[in-house]
C-alpha positions in Angstrom: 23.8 -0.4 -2.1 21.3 1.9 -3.5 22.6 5.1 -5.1 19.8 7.1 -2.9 21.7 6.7 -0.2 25.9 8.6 0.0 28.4 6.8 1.8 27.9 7.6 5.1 28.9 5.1 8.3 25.2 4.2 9.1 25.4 2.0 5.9 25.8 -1.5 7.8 22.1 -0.5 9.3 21.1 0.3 6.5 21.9 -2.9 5.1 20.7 -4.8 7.6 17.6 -3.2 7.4 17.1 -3.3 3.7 17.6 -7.5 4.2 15.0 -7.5 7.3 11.8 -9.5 6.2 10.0 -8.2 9.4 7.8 -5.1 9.4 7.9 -4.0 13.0 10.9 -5.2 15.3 12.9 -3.6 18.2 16.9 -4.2 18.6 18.5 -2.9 21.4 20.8 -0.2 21.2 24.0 -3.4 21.5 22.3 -5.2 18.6 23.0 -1.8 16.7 26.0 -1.2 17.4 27.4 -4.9 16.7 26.0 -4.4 13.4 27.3 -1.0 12.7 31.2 -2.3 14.4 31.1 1.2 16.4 29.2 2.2 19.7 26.0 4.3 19.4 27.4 8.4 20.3 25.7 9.4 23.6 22.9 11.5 22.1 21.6 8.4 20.8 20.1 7.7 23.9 17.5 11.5 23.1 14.2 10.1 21.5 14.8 12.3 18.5 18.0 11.3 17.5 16.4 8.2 16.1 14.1 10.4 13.6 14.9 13.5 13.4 16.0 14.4 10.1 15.6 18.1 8.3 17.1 20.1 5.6 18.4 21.9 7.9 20.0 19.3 10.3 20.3 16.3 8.3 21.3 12.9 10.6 23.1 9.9 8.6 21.3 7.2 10.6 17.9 8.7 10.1 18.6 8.8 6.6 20.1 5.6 6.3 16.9 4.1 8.4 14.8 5.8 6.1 16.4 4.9 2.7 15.9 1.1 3.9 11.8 2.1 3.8 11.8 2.2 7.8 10.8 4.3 10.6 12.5 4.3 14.0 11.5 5.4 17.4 13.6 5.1 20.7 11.4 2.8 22.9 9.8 4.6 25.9 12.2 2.1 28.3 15.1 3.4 26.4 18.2 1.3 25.6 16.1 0.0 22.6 14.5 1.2 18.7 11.4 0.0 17.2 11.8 -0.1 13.9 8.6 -0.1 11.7 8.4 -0.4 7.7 7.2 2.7 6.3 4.5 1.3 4.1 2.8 0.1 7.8 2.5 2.9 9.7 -0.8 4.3 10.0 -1.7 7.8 8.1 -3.1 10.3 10.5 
């Protein structure tokens, strides 16, 4: 694993993710936790739990999503993540 990223339990993901060959895929929420071995808490289901990651409030699986070079957003339907590479996200 890359030494950017501590130990923290997120590190399946982020394994996962740094082996993904897609740029822009969706698992659902059981997909992610039968690769993480542990169920999703219950404020994963808040849109910003997927991204939201500060100095202030820092959140193991955004960091782990991010150290893998990805971006994640809960989909609008919920119950799912879109996960997009970081390098193919448009610039605003």
């Amino acid at each position: 694993m890359s030494g950017n990223l501590y130990e923290n339990k997120y590190e399946p993901l982020y394994d996962y993710l740094m082996q993904e060959k897609r740029a822009d895929f969706v698992l659902t929420y059981e997909e992610i936790e039968e690769i993480l071995g542990f169920a999703l808490p219950r404020s994963a289901q808040r849109a910003e739990w997927w991204d939201d990651d500060t100095p202030e409030h820092p959140r193991d699986q955004a960091q782990a999503i991010h150290q893998a070079g990805y971006d994640s957003r809960r989909a609008p339907e919920g119950g799912k993540v879109r996960f997009r590479k970081l390098s193919t996200i448009p610039r605003r």
